[in-house]
C-alpha positions in Angstrom: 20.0 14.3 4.9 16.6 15.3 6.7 15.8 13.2 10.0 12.7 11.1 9.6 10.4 10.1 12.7 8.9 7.0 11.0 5.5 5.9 11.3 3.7 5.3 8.0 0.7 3.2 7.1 -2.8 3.1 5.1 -5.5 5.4 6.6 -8.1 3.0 7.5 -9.7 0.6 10.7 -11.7 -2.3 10.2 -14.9 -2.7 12.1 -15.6 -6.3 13.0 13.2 12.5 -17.2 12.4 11.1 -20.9 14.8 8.6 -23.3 14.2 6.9 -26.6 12.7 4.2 -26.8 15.4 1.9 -28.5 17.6 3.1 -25.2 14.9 1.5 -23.2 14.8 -1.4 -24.9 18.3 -2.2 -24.7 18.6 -1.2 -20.9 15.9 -3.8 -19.9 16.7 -4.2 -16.2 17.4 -8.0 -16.8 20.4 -6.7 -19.0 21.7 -4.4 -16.5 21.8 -6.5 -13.3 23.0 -10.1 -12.5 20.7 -12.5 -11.0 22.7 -13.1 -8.7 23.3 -9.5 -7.9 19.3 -8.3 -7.7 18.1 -7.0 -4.5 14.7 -6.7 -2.9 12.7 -3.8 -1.6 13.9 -3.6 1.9 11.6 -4.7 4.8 12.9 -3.2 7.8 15.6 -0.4 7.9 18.8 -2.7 8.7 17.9 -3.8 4.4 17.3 -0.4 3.6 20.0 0.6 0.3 21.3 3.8 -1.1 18.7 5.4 -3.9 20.9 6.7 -6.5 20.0 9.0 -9.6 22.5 8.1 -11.9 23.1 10.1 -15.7 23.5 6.7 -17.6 22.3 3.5 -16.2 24.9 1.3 -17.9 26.9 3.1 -14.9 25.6 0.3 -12.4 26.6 -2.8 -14.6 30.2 -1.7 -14.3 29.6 -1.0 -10.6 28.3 -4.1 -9.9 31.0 -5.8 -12.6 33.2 -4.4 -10.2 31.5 -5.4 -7.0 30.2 -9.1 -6.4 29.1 -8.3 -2.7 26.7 -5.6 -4.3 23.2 -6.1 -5.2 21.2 -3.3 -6.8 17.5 -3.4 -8.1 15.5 -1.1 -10.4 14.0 1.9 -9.4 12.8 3.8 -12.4 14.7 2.9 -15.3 13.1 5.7 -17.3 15.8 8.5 -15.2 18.5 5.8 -14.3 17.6 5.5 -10.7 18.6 2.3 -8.6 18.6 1.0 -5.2 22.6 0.0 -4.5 23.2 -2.4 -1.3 25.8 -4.3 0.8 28.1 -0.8 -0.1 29.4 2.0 1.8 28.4 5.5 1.1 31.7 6.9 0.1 32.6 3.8 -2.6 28.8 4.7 -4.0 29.5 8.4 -4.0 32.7 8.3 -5.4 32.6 5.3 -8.4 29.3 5.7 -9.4 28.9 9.6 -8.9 25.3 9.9 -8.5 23.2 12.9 -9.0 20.7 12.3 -6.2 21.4 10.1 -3.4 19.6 9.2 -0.2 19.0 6.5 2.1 15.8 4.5 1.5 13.2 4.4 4.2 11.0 1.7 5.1 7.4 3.0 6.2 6.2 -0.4 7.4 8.6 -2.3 9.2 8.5 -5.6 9.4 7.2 -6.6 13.0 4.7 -8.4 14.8 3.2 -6.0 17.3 3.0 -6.4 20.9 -0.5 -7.0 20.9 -0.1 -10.1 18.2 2.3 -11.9 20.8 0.2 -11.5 23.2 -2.9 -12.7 21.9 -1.1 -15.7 20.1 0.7 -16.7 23.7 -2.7 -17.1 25.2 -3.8 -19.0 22.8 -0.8 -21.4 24.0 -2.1 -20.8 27.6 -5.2 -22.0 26.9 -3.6 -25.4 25.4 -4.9 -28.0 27.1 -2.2 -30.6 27.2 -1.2 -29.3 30.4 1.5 -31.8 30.6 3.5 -30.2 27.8 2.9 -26.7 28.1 3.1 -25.0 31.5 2.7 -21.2 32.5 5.9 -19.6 31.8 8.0 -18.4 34.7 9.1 -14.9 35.2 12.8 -14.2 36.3 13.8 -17.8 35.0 17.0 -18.7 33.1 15.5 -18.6 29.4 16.2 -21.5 26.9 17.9 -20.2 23.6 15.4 -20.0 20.5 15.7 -19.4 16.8 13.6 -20.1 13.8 14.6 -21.8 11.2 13.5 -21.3 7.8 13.8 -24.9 5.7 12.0 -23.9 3.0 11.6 -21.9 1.1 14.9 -20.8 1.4 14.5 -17.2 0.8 11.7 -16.9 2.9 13.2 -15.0 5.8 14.9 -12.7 3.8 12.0 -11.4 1.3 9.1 -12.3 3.5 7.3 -13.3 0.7 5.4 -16.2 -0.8 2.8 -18.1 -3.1 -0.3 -19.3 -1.3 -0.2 -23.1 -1.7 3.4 -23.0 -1.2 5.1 -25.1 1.9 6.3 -23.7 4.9 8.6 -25.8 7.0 10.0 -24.2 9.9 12.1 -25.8 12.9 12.8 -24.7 16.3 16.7 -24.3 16.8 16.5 -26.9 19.6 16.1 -29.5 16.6 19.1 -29.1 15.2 21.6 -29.2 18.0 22.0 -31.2 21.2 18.1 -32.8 21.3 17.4 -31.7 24.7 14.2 -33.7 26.0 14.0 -30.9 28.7 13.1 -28.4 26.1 9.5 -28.1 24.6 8.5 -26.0 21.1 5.3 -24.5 20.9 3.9 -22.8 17.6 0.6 -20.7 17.4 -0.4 -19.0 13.9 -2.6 -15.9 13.2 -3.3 -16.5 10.0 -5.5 -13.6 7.3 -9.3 -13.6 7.2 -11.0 -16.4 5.5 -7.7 -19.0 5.9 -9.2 -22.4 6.9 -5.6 -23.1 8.6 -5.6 -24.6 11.7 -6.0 -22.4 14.6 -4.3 -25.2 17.8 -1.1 -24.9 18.9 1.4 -27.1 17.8 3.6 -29.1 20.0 6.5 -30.3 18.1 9.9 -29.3 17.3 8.8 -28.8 13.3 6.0 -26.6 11.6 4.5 -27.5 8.5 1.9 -25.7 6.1 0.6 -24.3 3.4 -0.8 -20.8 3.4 -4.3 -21.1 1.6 -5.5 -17.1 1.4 -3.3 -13.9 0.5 -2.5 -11.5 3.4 -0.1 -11.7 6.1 1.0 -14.8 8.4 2.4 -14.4 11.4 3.7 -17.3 13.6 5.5 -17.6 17.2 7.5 -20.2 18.8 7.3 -20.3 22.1 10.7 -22.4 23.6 10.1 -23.7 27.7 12.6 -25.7 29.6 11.7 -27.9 32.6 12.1 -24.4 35.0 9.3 -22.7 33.4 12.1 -20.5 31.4 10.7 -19.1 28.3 11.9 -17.7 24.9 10.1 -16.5 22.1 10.9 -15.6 18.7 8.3 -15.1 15.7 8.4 -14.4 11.8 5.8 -13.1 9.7 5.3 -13.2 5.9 2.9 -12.1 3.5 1.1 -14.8 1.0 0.4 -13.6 -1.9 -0.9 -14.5 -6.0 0.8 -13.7 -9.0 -2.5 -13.8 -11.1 -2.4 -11.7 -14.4 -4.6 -9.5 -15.5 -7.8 -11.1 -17.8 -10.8 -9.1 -19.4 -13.1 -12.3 -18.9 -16.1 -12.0 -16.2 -15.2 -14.1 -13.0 -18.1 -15.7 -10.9 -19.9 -13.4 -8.8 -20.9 -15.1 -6.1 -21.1 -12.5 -2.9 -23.1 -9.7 -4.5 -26.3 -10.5 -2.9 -25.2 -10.5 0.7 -22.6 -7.1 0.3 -25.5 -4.4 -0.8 -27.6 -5.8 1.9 -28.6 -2.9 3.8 -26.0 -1.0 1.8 -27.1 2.7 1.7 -23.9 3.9 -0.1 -23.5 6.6 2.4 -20.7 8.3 0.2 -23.0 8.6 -2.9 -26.0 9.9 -0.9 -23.8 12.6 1.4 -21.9 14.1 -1.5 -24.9 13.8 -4.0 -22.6 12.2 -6.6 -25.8 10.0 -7.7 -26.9 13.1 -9.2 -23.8 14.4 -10.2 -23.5 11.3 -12.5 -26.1 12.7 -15.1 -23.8 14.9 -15.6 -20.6 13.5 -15.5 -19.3 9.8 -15.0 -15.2 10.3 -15.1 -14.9 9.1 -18.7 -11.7 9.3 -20.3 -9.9 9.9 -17.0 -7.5 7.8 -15.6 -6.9 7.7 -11.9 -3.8 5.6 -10.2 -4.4 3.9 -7.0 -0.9 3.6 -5.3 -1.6 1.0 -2.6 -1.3 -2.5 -1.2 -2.5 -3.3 -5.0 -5.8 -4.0 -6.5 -8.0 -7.4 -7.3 -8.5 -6.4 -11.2 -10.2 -9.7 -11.6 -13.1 -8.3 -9.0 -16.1 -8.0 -11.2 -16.9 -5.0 -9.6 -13.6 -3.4 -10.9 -12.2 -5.4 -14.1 -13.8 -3.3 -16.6 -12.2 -0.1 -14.8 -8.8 -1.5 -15.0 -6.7 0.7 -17.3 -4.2 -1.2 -20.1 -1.3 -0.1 -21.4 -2.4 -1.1 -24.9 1.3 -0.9 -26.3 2.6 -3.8 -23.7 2.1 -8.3 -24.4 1.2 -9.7 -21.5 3.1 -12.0 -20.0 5.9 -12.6 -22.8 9.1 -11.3 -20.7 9.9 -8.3 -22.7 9.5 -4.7 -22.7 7.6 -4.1 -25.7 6.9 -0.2 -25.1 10.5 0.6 -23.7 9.2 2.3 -21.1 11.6 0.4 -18.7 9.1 -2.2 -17.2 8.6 -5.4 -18.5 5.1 -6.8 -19.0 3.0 -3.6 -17.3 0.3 -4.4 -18.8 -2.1 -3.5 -16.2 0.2 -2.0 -14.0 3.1 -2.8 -11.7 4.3 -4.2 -8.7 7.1 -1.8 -7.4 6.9 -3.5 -3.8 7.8 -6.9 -5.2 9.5 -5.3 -8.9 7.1 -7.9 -11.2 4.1 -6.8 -13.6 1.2 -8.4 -11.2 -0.1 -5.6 -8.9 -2.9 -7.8 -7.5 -3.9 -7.0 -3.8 -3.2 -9.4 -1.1 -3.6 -7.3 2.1 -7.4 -5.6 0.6 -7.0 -1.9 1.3 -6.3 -1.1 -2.3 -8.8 -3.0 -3.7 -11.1 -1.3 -1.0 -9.8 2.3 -2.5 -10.6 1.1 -5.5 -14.3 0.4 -5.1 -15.2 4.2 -3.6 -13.5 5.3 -7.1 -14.6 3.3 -9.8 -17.4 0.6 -8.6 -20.7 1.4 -10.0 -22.1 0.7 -6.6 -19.4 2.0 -4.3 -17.6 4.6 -6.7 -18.0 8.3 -6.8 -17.1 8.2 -10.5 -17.5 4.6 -12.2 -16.4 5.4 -15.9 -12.8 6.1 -14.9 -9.8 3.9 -15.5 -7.7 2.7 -12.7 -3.8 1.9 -12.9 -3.4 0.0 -10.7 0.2 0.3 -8.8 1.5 -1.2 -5.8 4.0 -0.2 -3.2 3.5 -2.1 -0.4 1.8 -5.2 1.1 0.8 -6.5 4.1 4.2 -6.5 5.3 6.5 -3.8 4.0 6.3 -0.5 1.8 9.2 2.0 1.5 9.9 5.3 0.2 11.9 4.2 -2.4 8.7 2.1 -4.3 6.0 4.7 -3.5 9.0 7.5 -5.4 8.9 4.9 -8.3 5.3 4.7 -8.4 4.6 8.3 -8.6 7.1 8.2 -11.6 5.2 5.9 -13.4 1.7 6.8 -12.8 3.2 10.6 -13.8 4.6 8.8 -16.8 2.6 6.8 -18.1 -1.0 8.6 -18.2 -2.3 9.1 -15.2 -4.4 12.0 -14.8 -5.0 11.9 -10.7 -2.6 10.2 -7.9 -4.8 8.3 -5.3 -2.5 8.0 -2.1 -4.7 6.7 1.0 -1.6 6.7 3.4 1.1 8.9 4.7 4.2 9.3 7.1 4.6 11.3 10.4 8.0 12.9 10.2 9.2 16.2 11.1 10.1 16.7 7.1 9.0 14.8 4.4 11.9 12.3 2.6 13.2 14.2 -0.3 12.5 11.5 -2.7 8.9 12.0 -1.4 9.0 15.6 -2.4 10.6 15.2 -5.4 7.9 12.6 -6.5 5.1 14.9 -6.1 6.8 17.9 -7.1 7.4 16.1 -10.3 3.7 15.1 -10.4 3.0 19.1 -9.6 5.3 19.9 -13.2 3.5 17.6 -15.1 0.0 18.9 -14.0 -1.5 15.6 -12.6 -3.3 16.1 -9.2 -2.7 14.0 -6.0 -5.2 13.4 -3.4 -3.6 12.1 0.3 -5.2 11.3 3.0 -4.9 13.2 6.5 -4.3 10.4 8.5 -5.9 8.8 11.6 -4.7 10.5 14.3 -2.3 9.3 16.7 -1.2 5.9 15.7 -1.3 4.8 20.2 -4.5 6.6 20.7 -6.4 6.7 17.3 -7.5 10.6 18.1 -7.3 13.3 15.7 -3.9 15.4 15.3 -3.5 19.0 14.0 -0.8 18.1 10.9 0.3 21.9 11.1 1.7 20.3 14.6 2.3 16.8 13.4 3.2 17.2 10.2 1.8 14.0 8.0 3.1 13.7 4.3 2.5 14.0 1.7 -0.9 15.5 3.2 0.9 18.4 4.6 3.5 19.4 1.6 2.3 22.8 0.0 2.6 22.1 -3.4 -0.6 23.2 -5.1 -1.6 19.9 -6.8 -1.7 18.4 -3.2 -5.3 17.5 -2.3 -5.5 17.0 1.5 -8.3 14.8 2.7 -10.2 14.6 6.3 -13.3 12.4 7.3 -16.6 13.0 8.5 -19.5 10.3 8.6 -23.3 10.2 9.1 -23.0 11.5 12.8 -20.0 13.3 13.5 -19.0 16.2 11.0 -15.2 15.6 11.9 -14.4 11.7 12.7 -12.8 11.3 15.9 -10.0 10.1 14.3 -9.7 12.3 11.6 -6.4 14.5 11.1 -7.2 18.1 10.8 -5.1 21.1 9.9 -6.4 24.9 8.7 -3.8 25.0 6.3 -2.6 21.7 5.0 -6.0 19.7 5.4 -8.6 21.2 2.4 -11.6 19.6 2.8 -13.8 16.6 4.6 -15.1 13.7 2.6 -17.1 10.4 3.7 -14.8 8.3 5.3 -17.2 6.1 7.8 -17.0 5.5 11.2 -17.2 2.4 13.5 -21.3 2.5 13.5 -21.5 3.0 9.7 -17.9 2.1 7.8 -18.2 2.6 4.2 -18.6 -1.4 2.2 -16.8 -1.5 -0.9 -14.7 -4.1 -2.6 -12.1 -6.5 -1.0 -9.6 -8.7 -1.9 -10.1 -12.4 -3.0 -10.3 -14.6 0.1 -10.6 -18.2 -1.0 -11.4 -18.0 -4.8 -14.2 -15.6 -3.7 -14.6 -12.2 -4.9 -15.0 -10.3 -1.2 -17.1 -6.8 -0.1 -16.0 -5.4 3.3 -16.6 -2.4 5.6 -13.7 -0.2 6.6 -13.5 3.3 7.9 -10.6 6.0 7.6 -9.5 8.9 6.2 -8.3 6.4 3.6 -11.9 5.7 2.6 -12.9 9.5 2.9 -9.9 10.3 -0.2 -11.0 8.1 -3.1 -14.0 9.9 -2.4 -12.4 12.8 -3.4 -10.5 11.4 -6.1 -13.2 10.1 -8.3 -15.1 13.8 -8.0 -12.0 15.0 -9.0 -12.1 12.8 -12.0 -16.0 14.0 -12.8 -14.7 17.7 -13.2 -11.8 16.4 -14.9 -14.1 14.2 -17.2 -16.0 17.3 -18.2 -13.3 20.1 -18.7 -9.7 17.9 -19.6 -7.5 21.3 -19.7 -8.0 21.9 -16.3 -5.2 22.2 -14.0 -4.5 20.2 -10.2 -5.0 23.8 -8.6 -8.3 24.9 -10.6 -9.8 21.2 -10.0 -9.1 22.0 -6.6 -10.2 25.1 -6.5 -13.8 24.1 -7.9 -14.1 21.3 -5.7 -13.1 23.7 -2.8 -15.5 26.5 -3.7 -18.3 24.3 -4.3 -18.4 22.4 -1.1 -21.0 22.7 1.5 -20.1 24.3 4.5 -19.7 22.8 8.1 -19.8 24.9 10.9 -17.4 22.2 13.1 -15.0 22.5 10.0 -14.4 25.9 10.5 -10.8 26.2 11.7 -10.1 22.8 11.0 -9.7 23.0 7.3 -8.7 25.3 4.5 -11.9 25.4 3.1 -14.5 24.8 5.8 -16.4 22.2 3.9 -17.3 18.8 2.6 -17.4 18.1 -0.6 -20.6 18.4 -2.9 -20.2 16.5 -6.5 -23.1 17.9 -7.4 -22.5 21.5 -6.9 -19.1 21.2 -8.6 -20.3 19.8 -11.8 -23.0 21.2 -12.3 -20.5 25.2 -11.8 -18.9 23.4 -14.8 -21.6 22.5 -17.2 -23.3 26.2 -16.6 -19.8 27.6 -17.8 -20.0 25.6 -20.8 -22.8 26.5 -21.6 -22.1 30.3 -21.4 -19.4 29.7 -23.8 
């Protein structure tokens, strides 16, 4: 198995095998796995299961049948993969004989950084009941601490809840010996746009209700009369199960997002002009990501359906292993609502498909989500790639990537199956080194899937208005192709945002994540206009049409930035010479 050196994440800052149908059917997952017995995307590596390929999926009923400490979940029906847990290697190799088998790898671990915990604890220094709280000592006896999840129950084991829901959490001290020496402190970072409470709490309980999507993380800070400290901390992701509706929602933020919006990425690659030629119609682009708000109006009339799926009635209608995808799928959370709760998707989404962010604004997004705020793993984004392959996608949108000496084979079995079934995937270079935040050479650091060689890979850099090459653009004269528009921390590129509040939200990022939809809907203009063409001759186009850049030269393949115009209009004067 190939060593992984993890660090995966989105690209971006913020400034401020085929079966019948009937077999499908009749496999639904619900069928093949106990309730009991159905296990969760991982998030962190100590959760992490065993991928298996299998050649008949009624193979892990009688596995399970046969082992009630396992849990499994479903990977991609469609080729009888699962992810098997709580079961050693060999008894998996040897019972259910697999065809492929690795070990999943989480790309976002679930952590509260260093920099969190210390922004939170001095919001606790500042507290200004000074009779509670003191400074903590160094080189004191600590008190013992633990977090107790009251409800919900499952909380600290999926990391996942409704907003609205309630949290109750106590410190350990509360349930044993009450020890009137010992004081519990809580502090909360809470998402953007949360009107939660931002004071420390002095109590021995926590209570609330998170009232926006994104990620929560809280400490508990435990102090005994010595000064001694201890602190532990959880974090979870609130999130919405909202399905999918045609009908227009309330636009209330319009106004205020295009003020003084230039549309930077419209203007630079002259894809306003390139639009009387070509608007991406008929092309259907998947957005592998944190998710996407399809109820924006900005982005609901982009959303592709899979016409052959009822929403919402529990069953597979289409037999194509996924129950209810009618506007996508969730493979981070294995349910049929893809909606965005961290933003950067829906973001994506925008600077493909939003008539006043998007390079291409007639396409059809599917939208497909692999991780959150919180967690992502190979094993989901593999699936993903599957189904977007699968089920009609023409280009792959993937604004994020992993450092690692070699890519995980399920990552390059995912795009080399992409590669066979000629649909083109555009990846984002990365932003540079994840301490630092400077550009890296990926032919040094390699960064996948940006850096695999398969021809239908479509490696993305950043420039902006002022610097031809971002400072924190990845670069590589081999594996990087081209530069798009991907913003800086002057000028960061507005598109849409997640819902914050009931509110449909615009916000500025920058990153090579920004710079790659970019790419991805001009991809889908040439594709709009010539439909046989394959991932290597759209990239080739886009490649020999560019403009070039003399402080590209060296950096990547082609030397340029990207030109819309230029590349569709090579295409409509060979159509018309035909």
């Amino acid at each position: 198995m190939k060593t992984l050196v993890v660090h995966f994440r989105k690209f971006y800052t913020v400034s401020l095998g085929v079966l019948s149908l009937s077999l499908l059917t009749n496999c639904a997952p619900n069928n093949l796995i106990p309730e009991n017995q159905r296990g969760l995307a991982p998030v962190d590596d100590s959760q992490s299961g065993w991928f298996v390929k299998l050649d008949s999926s009624e193979k892990i009923s009688n596995f399970l049948e046969n082992h009630p400490e396992a849990k499994a979940r479903v990977v991609y029906l469609p080729n009888h993969s699962f992810e098997v847990f709580n079961v050693s290697e060999n008894e998996i190799r040897s019972q259910l004989q697999p065809q492929l088998m690795f070990r999943n790898k989480v790309f976002k671990p679930n952590k509260i950084s260093q920099l969190k915990i210390d922004r939170l604890l001095r919001k606790m220094d500042q507290h200004d009941d000074k009779r509670t709280l003191s400074p903590c000592l160094p080189n004191t006896d600590a008190p013992e601490a633990k977090i107790i999840v009251e409800s919900p129950s499952d909380l600290d084991s999926n990391f996942l809840t409704e907003t609205q829901s309630e949290i109750s959490l106590a410190s350990e001290t509360s349930l044993v010996a009450q020890d009137s020496d010992l004081i519990s402190a809580w502090a909360i970072e809470t998402p953007e746009g949360s009107n939660l409470s931002a004071e420390v709490v002095i109590d021995r309980h926590l209570s609330f209700s998170p009232d926006v999507t994104g990620r929560y993380d809280v400490l508990l800070l435990v102090q005994n009369k010595n000064g001694g400290c201890n602190i532990k901390s959880l974090s979870f992701t609130a999130t919405k199960n909202r399905p999918y509706s045609p009908a227009p929602h309330t636009q209330r933020r319009l106004a205020y997002a295009l003020q003084n919006n230039n549309a930077f990425q419209l203007e630079d690659t002259k894809a306003y002009q390139a639009r009387r030629y070509a608007n991406g119609e008929n092309v259907v682009v998947a957005v592998i990501d944190t998710g996407v708000n399809y109820l924006h109006p900005k982005l609901q009339k982009n959303i592709y359906i899979n016409e052959k799926e009822i929403p919402n009635n529990q069953i597979d209608d289409d037999g194509n292993g996924f129950v209810d995808d009618y506007a996508g799928y969730d493979f981070a959370n294995s349910d049929p609502y893809p909606y965005d709760d961290d933003g950067h998707g829906s973001h994506v989404s925008g600077l493909i498909a939003s008539e006043q962010f998007g390079t291409a604004p007639q396409i059809k997004l599917m939208p497909l989500k692999a991780m959150g705020p919180l967690k992502g793993d190979i094993v989901s984004l593999y699936s993903a790639i599957l189904y977007a392959v699968d089920n009609g996608a023409d280009i792959i949108n993937l604004s994020l990537g992993q450092y690692a000496r070699q890519a995980h084979p399920l990552m390059e079995y995912a795009v080399d199956y992409a590669d066979s079934h000629n649909v083109l995937v555009v990846a984002a270079a990365g932003n540079g080194n994840p301490s630092t935040g400077l550009s890296l050479n990926i032919e040094n650091t390699p960064m996948f899937p940006a850096a695999l060689p398969n021809d239908n890979i479509l490696s993305v850099a950043a420039h902006s208005k002022t610097s031809p090459l971002t400072s924190y653009s990845n670069y590589g004269p081999i594996s990087v192709d081209l530069s798009a528009p991907g913003g800086d921390q002057a000028n960061p590129l507005l598109s849409t945002y997640k819902e914050v509040r009931s509110i449909e939200q615009y916000k500025r990022l920058q990153g090579t994540s920004m710079a790659t939809p970019v790419v991805s809907g001009i991809a889908a203009l040439v594709k709009s206009l010539r439909s046989d063409l394959s991932p290597r001759e759209i990239k080739n186009i886009l490649l020999s049409t560019g403009d070039l850049v003399e402080e590209l030269q060296g950096k990547t393949l082609s030397g340029k930035k990207i030109n819309a115009l230029s590349a569709v209009q090579l295409l409509e004067s060979n159509l018309a010479q035909r």
